[in-house]
LONU-42104 format. One record per atom (N, C-alpha, C): atom name; x, y, z. Coordinates in Angstrom, 2 decimals, m for minus. Layout:
N
> CA X Y Z $
...
//
This chain:
89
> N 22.91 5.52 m3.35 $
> CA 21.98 6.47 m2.77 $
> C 21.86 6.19 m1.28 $
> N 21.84 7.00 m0.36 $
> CA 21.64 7.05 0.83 $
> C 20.56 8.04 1.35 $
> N 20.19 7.16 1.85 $
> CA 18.46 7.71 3.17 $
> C 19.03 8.18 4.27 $
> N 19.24 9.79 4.40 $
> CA 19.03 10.01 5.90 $
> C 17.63 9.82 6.45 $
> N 17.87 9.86 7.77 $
> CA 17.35 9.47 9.12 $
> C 15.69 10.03 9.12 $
> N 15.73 11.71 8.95 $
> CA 14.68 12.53 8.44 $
> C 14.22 12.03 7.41 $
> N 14.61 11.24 5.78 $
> CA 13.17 11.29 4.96 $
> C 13.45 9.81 5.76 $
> N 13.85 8.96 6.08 $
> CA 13.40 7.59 6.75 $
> C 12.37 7.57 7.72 $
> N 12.00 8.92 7.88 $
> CA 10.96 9.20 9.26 $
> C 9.99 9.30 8.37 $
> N 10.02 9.97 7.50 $
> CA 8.89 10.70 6.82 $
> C 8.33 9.62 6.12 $
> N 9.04 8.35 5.35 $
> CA 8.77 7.59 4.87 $
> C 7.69 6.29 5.74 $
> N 8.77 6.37 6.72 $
> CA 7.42 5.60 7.74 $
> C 6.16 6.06 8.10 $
> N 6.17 7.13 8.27 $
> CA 4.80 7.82 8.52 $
> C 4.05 7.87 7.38 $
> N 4.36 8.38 6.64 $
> CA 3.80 8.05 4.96 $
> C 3.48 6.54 5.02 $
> N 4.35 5.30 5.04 $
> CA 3.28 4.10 5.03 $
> C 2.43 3.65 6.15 $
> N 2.58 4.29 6.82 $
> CA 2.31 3.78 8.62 $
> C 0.91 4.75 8.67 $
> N 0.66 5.50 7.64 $
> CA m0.76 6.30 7.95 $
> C m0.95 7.24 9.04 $
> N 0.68 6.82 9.92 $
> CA 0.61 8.27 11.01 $
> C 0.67 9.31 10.98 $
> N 0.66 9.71 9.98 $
> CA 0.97 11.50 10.06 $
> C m0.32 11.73 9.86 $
> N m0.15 13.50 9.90 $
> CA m1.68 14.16 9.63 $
> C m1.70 14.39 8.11 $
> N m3.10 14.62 7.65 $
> CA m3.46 14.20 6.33 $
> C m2.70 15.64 5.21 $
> N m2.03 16.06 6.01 $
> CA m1.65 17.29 5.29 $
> C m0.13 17.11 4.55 $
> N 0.24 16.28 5.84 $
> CA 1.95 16.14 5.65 $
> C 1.75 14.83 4.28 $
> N 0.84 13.83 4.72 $
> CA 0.92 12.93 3.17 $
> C 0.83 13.42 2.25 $
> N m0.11 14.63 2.03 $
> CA m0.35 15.17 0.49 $
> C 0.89 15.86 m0.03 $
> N 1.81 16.52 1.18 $
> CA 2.82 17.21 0.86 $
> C 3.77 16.05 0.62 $
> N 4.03 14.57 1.03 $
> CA 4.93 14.06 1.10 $
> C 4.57 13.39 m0.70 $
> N 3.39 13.49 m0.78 $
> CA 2.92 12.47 m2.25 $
> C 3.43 13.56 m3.44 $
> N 3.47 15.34 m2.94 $
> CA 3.86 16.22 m3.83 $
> C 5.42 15.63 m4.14 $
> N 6.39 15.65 m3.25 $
> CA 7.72 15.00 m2.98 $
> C 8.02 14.10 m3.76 $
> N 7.06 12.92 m3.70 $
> CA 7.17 11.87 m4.49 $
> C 7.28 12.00 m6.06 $
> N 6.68 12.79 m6.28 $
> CA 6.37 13.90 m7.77 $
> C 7.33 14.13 m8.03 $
> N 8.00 14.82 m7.21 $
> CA 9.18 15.53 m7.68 $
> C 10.68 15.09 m7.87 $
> N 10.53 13.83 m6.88 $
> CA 12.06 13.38 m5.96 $
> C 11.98 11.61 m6.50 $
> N 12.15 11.20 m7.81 $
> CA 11.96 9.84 m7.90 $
> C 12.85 9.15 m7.45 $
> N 13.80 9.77 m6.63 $
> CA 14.73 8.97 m5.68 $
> C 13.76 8.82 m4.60 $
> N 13.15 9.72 m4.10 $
> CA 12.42 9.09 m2.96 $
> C 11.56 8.04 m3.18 $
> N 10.37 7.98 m4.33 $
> CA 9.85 7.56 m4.85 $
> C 10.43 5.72 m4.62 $
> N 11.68 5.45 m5.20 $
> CA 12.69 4.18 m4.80 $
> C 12.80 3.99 m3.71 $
> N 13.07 5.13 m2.61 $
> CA 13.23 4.39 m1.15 $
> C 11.88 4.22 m0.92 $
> N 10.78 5.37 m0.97 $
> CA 9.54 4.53 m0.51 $
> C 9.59 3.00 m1.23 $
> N 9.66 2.70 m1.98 $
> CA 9.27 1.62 m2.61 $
> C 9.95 0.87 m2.24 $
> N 11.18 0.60 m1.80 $
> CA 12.18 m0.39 m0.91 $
> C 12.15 m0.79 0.19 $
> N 11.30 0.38 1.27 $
> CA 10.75 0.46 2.39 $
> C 9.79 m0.48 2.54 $
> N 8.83 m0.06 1.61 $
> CA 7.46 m0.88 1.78 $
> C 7.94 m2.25 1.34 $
> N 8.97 m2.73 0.58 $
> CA 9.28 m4.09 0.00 $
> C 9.91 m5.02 1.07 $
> N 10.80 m3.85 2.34 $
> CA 11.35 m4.50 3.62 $
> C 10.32 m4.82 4.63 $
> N 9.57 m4.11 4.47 $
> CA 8.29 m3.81 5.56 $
> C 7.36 m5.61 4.96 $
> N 7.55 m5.79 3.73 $
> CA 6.39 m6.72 3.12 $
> C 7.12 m8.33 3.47 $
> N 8.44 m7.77 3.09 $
> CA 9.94 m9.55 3.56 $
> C 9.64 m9.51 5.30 $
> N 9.68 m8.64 6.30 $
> CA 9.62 m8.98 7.26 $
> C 8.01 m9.44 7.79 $
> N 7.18 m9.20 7.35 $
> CA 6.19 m9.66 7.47 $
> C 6.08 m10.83 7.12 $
> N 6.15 m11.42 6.37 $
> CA 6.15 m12.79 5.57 $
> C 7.33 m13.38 6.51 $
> N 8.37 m13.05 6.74 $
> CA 9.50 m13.68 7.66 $
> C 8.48 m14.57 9.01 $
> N 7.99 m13.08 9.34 $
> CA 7.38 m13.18 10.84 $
> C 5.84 m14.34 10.50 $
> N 5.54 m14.54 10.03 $
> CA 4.04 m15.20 9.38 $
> C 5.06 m16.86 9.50 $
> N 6.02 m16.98 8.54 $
> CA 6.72 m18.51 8.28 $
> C 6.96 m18.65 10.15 $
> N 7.47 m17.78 10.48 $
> CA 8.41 m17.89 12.00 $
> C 7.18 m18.69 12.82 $
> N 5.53 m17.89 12.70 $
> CA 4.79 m18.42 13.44 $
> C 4.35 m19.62 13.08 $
> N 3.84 m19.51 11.90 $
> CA 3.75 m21.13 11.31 $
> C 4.79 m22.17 11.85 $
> N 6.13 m22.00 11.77 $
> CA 6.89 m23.06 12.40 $
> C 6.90 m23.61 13.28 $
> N 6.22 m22.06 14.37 $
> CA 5.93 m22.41 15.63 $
> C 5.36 m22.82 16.22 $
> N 3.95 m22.99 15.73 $
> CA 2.62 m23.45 15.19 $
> C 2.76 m24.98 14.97 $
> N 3.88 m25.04 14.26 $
> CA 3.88 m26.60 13.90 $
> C 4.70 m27.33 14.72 $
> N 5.60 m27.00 14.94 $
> CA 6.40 m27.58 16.50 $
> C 5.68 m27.88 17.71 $
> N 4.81 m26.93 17.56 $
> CA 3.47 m27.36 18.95 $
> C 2.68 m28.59 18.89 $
> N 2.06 m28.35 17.30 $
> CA 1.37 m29.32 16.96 $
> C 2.22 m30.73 17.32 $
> N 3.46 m30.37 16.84 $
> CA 4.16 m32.13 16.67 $
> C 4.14 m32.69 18.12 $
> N 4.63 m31.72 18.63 $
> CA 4.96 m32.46 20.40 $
> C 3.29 m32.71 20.70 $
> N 2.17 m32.17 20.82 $
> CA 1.36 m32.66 21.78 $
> C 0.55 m33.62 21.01 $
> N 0.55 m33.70 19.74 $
> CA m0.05 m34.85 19.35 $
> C 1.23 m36.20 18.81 $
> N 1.94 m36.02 19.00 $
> CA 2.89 m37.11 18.98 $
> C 3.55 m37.92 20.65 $
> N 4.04 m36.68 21.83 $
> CA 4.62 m37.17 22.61 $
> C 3.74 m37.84 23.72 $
> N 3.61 m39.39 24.07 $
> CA 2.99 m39.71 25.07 $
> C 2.54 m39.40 26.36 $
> N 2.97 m38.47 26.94 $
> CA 2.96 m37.61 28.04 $
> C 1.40 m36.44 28.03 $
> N 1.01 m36.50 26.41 $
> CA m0.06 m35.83 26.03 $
> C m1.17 m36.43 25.77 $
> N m1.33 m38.09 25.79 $
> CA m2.29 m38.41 24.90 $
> C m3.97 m37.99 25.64 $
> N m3.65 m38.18 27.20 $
> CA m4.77 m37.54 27.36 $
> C m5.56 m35.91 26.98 $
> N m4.34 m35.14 26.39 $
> CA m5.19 m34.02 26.07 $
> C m5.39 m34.63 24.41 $
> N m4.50 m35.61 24.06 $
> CA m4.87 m35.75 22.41 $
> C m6.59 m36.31 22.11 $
> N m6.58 m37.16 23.69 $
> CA m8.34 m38.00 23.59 $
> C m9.30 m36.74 23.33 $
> N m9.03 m35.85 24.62 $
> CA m10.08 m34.57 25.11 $
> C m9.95 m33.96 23.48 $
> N m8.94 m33.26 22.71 $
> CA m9.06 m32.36 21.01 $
> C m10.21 m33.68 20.52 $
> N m9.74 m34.68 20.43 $
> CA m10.32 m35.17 19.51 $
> C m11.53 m35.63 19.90 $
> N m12.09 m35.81 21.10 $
> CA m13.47 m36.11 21.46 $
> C m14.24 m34.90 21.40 $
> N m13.89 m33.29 21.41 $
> CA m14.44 m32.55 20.75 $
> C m14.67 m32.08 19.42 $
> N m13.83 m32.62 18.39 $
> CA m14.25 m32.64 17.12 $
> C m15.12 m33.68 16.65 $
> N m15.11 m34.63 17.57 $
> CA m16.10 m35.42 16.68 $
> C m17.53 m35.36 17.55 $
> N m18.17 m34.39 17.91 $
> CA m19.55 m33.94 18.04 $
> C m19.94 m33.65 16.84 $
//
């Protein structure tokens, strides 16, 4: 099965909440009718859900690479004194 370009538009707008409230009801009639579309919406939203979660681990990593250098590399310990003399108020 192949998605042209047009319902790939329509499909984004349909999850993306951008369209006007007229074109969803017509696009949810579609869905009714077209259970092929029905699958690409549903594949869409499943790519849309992996890249999110991609992007979430990506920051976490990044997140943690920060963490390691400034509380590990000596060059930091004076900001490591200053974090930690404000948590312990």
């Amino acid at each position: 099965m192949k998605t042209s370009w047009n319902e790939l538009r329509l499909i984004e707008d349909y999850l993306s909440s951008d369209g006007r409230p007229e074109d969803k009801v017509l696009f949810e009639a579609q869905l009714i009718l077209q259970p092929d579309l029905k699958d690409s919406v549903y594949w869409q939203q499943k790519t849309y859900d992996l890249l999110q979660e991609y992007g979430r681990q990506q920051l976490r990593s990044e997140i943690k690479k920060v963490h390691e250098l400034l509380f590990s590399a000596p060059e930091h310990q004076f900001f490591r004194q200053k974090i930690r003399k404000l948590f312990r108020k």
